[in-house]
C-alpha positions in Angstrom: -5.9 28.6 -7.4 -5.8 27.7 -11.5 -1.8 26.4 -10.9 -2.8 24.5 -8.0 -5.4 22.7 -10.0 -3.1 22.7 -12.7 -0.4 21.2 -10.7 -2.9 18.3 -9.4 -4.0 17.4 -13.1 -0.3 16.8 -13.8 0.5 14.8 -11.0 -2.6 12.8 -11.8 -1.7 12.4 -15.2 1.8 11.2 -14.3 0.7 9.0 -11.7 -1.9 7.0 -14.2 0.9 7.1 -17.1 3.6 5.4 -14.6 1.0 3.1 -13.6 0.3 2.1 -17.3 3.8 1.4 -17.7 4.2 -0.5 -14.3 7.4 1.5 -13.5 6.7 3.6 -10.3 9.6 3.7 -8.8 8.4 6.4 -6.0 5.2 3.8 -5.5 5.1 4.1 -1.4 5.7 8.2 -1.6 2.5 8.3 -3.8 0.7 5.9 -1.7 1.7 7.9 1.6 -0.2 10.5 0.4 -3.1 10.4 3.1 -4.3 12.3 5.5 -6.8 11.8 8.5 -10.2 12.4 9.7 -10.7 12.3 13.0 -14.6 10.9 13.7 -16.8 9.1 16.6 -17.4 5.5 15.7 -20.5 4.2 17.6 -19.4 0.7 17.3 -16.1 1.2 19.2 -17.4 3.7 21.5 -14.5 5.8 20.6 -13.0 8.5 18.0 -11.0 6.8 15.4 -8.9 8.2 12.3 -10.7 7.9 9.0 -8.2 7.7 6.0 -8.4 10.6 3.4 -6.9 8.9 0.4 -5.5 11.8 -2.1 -6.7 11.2 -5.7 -3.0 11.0 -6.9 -2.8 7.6 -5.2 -6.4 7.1 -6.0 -5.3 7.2 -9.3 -3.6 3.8 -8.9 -6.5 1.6 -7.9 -7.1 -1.2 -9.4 -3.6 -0.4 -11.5 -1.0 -3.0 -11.7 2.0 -1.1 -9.9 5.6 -2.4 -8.3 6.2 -1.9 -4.8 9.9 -2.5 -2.8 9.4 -3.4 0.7 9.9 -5.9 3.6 8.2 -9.0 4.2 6.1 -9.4 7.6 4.6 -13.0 7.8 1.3 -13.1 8.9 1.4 -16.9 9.5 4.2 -18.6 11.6 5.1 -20.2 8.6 8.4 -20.4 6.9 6.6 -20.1 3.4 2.9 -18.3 2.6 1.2 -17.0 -0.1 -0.3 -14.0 1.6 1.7 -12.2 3.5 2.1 -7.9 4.6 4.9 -5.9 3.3 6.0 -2.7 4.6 8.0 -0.2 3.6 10.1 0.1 6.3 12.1 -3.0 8.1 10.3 -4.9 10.7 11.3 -3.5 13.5 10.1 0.2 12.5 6.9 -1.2 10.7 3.4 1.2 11.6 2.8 -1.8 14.2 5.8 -0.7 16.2 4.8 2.6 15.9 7.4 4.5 13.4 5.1 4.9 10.7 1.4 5.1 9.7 -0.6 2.3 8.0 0.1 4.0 4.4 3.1 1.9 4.8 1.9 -1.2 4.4 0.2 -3.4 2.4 -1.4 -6.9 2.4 -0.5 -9.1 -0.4 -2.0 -12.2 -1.9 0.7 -13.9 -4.6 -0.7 -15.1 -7.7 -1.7 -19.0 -8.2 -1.1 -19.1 -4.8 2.6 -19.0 -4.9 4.7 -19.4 -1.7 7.4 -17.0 -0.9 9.9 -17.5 1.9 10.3 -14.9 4.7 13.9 -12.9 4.2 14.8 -9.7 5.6 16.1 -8.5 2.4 14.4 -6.0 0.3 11.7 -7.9 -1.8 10.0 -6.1 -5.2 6.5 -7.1 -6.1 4.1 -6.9 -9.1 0.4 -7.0 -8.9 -3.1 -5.3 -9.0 -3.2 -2.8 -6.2 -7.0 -2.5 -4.4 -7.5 0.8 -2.0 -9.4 0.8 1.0 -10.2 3.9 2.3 -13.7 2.7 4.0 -13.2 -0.8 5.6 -11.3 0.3 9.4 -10.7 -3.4 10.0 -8.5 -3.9 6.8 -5.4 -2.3 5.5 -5.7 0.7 3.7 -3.5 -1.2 0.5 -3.8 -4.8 -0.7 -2.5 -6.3 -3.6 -3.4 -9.6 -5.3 -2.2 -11.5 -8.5 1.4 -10.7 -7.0 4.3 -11.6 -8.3 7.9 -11.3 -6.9 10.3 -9.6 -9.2 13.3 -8.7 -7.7 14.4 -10.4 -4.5 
């Protein structure tokens, strides 16, 4: 029990020290770490999954952090300045059903800044916010972003 705890303190500690620095090059492993609650929602009449965000990824709330990933417009626009990337390609994005929503992330670029759709690989900088309440919104946004590496 005391190594496990000790073992979570570390990560923890890691985690907020690469976050500091703004190097965290493992940044959608971390934020992957989420399980699910399974409850009744009244509202929807239904059982829905309630995320379980661990406090590793915790951790980076409100941190500035770089994430790699794929853009997926949310606009029919060739340019926007909020847009969703994922960590996975388009066509195996959570909305396809290959992965869960821990892989993506809504983005709002800083100044409003347009950035052009491309299938390539794009790296971002920015204040990451965690959602773990709010069902109707990502679990991960970022704003103030910034592209860094396209």
């Amino acid at each position: 029990m005391k190594r496990g705890l000790l073992f979570l303190i570390l990560l923890i500690g890691v985690s907020q020290i690469k976050a500091q620095v703004g190097q965290t090059a493992n940044t959608w492993r971390t934020l992957s770490m989420v399980t699910y609650k399974t409850e009744f929602n009244e509202d929807w009449g239904m059982d829905i999954k309630i995320p379980r965000v661990s406090p590793v990824a915790m951790a980076l709330d409100g941190k500035e952090i770089e994430v790699e990933g794929f853009i997926i417009p949310l606009t029919g626009k060739v340019k926007q300045s909020h847009l969703m990337v994922s960590a996975l390609p388009k066509s195996m994005c959570f909305f396809c059903g290959a992965a869960g929503p821990e892989s993506a992330m809504e983005v709002f670029m800083k100044d409003k800044k347009e950035v052009a759709f491309t299938e390539k690989k794009v790296k971002f900088r920015g204040i990451l916010h965690i959602n773990p309440k709010d069902i109707n919104n990502l679990l991960y946004s970022m704003d103030q972003a910034i592209i860094i590496e396209e």
